[in-house]
C-alpha positions as CSV (number, residue, x, y, z in Angstrom):
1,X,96.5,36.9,139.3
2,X,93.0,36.1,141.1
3,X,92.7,33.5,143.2
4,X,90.1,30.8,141.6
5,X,87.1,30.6,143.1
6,X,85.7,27.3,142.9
7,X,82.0,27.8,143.0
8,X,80.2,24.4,144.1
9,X,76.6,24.5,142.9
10,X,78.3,24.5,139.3
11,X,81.7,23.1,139.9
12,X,81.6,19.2,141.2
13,X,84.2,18.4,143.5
14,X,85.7,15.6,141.3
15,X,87.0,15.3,137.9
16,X,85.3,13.3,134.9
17,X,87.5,10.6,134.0
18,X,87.4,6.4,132.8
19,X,84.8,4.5,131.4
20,X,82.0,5.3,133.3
21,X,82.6,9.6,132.9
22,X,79.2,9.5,131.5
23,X,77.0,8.1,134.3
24,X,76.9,11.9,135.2
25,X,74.4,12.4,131.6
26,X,72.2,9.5,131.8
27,X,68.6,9.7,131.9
28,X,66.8,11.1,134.8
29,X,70.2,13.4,135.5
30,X,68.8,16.8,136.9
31,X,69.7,20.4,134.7
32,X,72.1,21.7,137.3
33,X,74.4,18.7,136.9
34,X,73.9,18.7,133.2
35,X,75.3,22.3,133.2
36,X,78.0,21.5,135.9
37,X,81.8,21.2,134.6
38,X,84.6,19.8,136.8
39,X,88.0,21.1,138.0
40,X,91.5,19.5,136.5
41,X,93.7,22.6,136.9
42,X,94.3,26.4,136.8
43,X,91.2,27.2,134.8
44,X,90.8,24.2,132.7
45,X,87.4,22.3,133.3
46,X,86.7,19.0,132.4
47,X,82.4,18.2,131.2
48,X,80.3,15.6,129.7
49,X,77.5,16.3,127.2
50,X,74.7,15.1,125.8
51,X,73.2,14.3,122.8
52,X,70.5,16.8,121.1
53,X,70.7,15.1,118.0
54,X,71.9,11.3,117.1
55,X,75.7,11.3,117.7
56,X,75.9,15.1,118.4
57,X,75.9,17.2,121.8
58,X,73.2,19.7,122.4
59,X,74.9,23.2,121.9
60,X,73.0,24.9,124.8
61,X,74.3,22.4,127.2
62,X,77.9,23.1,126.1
63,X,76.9,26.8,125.8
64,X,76.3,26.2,129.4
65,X,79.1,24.4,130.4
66,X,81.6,26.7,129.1
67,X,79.5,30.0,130.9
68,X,80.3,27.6,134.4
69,X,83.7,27.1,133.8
70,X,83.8,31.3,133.0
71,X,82.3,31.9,136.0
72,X,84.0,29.8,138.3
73,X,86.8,31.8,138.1
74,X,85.2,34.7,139.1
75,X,84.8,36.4,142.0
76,X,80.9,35.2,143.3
77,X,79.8,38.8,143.8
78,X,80.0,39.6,140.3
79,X,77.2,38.2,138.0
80,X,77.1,37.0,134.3
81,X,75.5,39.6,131.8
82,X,76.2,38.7,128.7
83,X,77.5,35.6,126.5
84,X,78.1,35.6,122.9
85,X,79.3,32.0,121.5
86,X,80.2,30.2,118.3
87,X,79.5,26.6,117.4
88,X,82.3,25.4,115.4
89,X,82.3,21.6,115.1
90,X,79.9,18.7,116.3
91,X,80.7,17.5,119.5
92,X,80.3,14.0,120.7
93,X,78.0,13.1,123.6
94,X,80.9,10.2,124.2
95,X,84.1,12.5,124.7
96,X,85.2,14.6,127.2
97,X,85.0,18.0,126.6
98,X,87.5,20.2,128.4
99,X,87.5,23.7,128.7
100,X,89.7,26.6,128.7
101,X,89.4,29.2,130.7
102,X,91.1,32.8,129.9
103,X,90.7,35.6,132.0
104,X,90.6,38.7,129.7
105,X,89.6,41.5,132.4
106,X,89.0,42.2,135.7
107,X,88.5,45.5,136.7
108,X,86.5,47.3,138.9
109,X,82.9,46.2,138.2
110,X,83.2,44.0,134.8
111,X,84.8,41.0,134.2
112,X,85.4,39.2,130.9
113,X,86.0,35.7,130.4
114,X,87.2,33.9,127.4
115,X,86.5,30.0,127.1
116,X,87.7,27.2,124.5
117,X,86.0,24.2,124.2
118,X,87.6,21.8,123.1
119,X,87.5,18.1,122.3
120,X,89.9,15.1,121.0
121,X,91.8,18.2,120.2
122,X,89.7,20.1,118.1
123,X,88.1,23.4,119.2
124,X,84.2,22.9,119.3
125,X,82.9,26.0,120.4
126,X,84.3,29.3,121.9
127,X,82.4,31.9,124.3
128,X,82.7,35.1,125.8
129,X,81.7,35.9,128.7
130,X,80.8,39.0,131.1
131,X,80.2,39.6,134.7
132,X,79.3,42.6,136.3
133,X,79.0,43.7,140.0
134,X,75.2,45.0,140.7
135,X,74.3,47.9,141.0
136,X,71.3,50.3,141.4
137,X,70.4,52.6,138.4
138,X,67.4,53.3,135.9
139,X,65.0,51.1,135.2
140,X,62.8,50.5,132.0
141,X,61.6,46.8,130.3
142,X,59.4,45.6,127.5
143,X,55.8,44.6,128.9
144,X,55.3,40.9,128.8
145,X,52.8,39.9,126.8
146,X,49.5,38.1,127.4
147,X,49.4,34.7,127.0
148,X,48.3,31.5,128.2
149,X,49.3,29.7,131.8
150,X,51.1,27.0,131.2
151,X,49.1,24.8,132.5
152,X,46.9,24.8,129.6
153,X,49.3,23.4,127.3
154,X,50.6,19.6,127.8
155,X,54.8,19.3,128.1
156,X,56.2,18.7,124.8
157,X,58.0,15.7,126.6
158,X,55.0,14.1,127.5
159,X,53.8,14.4,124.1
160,X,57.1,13.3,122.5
161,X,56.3,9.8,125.3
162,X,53.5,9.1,123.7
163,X,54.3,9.6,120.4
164,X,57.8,7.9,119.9
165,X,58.5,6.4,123.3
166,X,62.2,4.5,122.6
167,X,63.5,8.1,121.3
168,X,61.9,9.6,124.5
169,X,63.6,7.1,127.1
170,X,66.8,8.1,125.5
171,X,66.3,11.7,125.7
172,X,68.3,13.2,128.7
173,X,66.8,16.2,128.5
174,X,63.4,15.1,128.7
175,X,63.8,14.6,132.0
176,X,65.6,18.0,133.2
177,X,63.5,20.9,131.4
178,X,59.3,20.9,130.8
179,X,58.2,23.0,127.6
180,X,54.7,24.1,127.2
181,X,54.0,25.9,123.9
182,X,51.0,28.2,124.3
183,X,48.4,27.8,122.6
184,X,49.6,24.1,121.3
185,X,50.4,24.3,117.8
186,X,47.5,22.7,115.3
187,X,49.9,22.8,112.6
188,X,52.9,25.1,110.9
189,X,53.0,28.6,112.3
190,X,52.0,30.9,109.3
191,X,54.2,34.4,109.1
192,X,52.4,37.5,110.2
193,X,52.0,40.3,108.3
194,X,55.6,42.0,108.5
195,X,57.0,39.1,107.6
196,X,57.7,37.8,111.3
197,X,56.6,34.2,112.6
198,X,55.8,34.4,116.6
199,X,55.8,31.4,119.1
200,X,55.4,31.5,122.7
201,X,56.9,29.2,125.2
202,X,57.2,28.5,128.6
203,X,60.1,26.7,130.1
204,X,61.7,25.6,133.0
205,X,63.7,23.1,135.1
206,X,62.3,20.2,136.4
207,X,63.7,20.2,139.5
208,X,64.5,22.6,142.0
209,X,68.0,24.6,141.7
210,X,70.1,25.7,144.0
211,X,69.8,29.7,144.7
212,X,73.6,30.3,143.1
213,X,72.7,33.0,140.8
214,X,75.6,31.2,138.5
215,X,73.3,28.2,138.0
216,X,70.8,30.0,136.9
217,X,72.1,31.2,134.2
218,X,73.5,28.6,132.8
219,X,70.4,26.8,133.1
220,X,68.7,29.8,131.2
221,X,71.3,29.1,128.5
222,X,70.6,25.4,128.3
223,X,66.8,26.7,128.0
224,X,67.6,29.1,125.6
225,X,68.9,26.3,123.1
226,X,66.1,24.3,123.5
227,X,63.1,26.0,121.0
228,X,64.8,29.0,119.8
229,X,66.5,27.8,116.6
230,X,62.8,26.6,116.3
231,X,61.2,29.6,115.0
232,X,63.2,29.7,112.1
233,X,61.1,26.0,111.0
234,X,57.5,26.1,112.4
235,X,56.1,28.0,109.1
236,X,57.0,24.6,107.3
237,X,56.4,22.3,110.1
238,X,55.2,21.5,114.3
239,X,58.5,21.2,116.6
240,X,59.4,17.6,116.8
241,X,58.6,16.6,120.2
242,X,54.8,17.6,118.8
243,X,54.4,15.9,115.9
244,X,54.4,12.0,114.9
245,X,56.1,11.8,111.3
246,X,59.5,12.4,110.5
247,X,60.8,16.0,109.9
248,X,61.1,18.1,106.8
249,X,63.5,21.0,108.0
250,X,67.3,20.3,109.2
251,X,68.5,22.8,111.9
252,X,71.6,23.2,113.4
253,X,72.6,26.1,115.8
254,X,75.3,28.3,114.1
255,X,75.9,31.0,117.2
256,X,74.2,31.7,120.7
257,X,73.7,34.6,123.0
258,X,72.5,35.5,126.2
259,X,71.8,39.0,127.7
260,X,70.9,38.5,131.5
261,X,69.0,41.5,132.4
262,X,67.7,41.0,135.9
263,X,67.5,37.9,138.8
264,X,66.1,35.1,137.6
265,X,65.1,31.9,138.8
266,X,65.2,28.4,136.0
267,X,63.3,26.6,138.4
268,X,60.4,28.9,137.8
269,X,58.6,29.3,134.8
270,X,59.6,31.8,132.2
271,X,58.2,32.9,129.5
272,X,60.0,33.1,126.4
273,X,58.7,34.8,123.2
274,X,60.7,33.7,120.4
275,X,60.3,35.4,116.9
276,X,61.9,35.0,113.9
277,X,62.6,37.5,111.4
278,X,64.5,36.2,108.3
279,X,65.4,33.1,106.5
280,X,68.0,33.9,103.5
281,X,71.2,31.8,102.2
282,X,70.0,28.8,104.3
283,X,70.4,30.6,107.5
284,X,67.4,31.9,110.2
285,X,67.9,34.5,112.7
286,X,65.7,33.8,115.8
287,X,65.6,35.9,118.8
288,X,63.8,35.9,122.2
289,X,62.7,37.6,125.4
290,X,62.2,35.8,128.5
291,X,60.1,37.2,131.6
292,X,59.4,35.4,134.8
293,X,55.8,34.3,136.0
294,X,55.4,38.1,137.5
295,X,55.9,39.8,134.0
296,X,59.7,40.9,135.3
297,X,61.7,41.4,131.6
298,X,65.1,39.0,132.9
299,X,66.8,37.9,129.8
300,X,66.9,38.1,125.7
301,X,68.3,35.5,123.5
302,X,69.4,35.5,119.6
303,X,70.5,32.7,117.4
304,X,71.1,32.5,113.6
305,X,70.8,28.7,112.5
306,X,71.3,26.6,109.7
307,X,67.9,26.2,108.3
308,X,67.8,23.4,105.3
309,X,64.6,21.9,103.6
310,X,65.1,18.0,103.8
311,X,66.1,15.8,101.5
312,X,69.0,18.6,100.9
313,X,70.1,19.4,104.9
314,X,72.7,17.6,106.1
315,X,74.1,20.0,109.0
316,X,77.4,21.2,107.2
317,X,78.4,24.5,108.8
């Protein structure tokens, strides 16, 4: 069996444990110890989340937890891919969340990785995994498109400040990640003529990262969670963080993947263009493309959600 490789820029050196196990979410707490998880054995990892909605963890951040754990017990020359994950229960931002690390393959250039997470012993969400040794071959990527810097949009964050202040000094993540939408929306986001409704985004961390190519993409996955299940609800309505009065669509993140085409850095900014492409049966299918500030293609991203117009939504999966 391979040796585990403890990888420190996403593996802290201590485990999460007692009263005070969620210090290591509270406001201000930077995005590469929000995707971090902790060692408490042969390839089980112990992490904390936080919430995304009232009493309910944000699914990228446990998306992104679980691809740490994966890749912590492999070797660090090999790189993640890929990562397909389900959500299957609402997790709690005040549990524990431990996860289970099975090592499906390693052969010569690929790895695969299969993780459970799991809390108060219920499964909450599974992932696999894949990491690949580099290597040099053809080349061919979509052309980024044209858009706005980001500079000429404000941070949804900031707006959210202003706009409901208490909710925004809870917000966790509103400290790690800025998101610019480009141009800022005026109001709902009408479909275009094939039926598709487009939004561009740029994201990134707050603070620097460290250069572990690991970190990176979790932090892209946390990123990825953030507006994508979005597109599916900005032909009825402006994002929340945007917009003063209550909402009228309930989301909730079914699935999540990740293809991780090139080198990328979260600390940067990247460009996502997120479209979505169908609503039916109460569920949207989003997908996006992310490309760093040079126009380099580095990453796609799909997600089907729940998508329920209020009063009716109430997040059943």
């Amino acid at each position: 069996m391979t040796e585990q490789v403890v990888r420190t820029k996403v593996v802290a050196s201590a485990p999460i444990d007692g009263p005070d196990a969620n210090e290591v979410v509270a406001v201000g707490t930077p995005l590469a110890d929000l995707v971090a998880v902790r060692p408490r054995g042969t390839d089980i990892f112990h992490g904390f989340g936080h919430a995304g909605a009232p009493q309910r963890v944000m699914g990228g951040q446990v998306a992104a937890q679980a691809l740490a754990a994966a890749g912590a017990t492999v070797d660090a020359g090999r790189v993640a891919h890929s990562l397909h994950g389900y959500f299957l229960r609402e997790g709690r931002p005040d549990r524990v969340i431990e996860y289970h690390v099975s090592r499906s393959r390693d052969g010569r250039s690929y790895s695969a990785r299969q993780v459970a997470a799991v809390q108060d012993g219920a499964e909450i969400f599974v992932l696999t995994a894949s990491f690949v040794r580099p290597g040099a071959g053809p080349e061919r990527q979509l052309v980024a498109p044209v858009v706005p810097a980001p500079d000429t949009a404000p941070d949804v964050y900031d707006v959210w400040s202003a706009l409901h202040p208490e909710a925004h000094a809870q917000a966790v993540y509103a400290g790690a990640v800025e998101v610019r939408i480009v141009p800022r929306p005026a109001g709902p986001t009408a479909p275009e003529a094939d039926g598709t409704v487009r939004q561009d985004v740029w994201l990134r961390s707050r603070g620097p990262l460290p250069d572990d190519p690991l970190v990176h993409a979790c932090a892209l996955t946390y990123l990825a969670d953030a507006t994508l299940a979005q597109s599916s609800a900005i032909e009825h309505e402006v994002m929340y963080p945007l917009r003063r009065e209550h909402g009228r669509v309930g989301l909730a993140s079914i699935d999540h993947a990740v293809w991780f085409h090139r080198p990328l850095r979260a600390d940067d900014w990247l460009l996502l263009r997120q479209t979505s492409t169908s609503i039916a049966s109460c569920r949207g299918f989003n997908q996006g493309t992310f490309w760093s500030p040079d126009g380099t293609m580095v990453a796609s991203a799909t997600q089907e959600s729940v998508v329920r117009l209020l009063p009716d939504s109430n997040d059943e999966r």
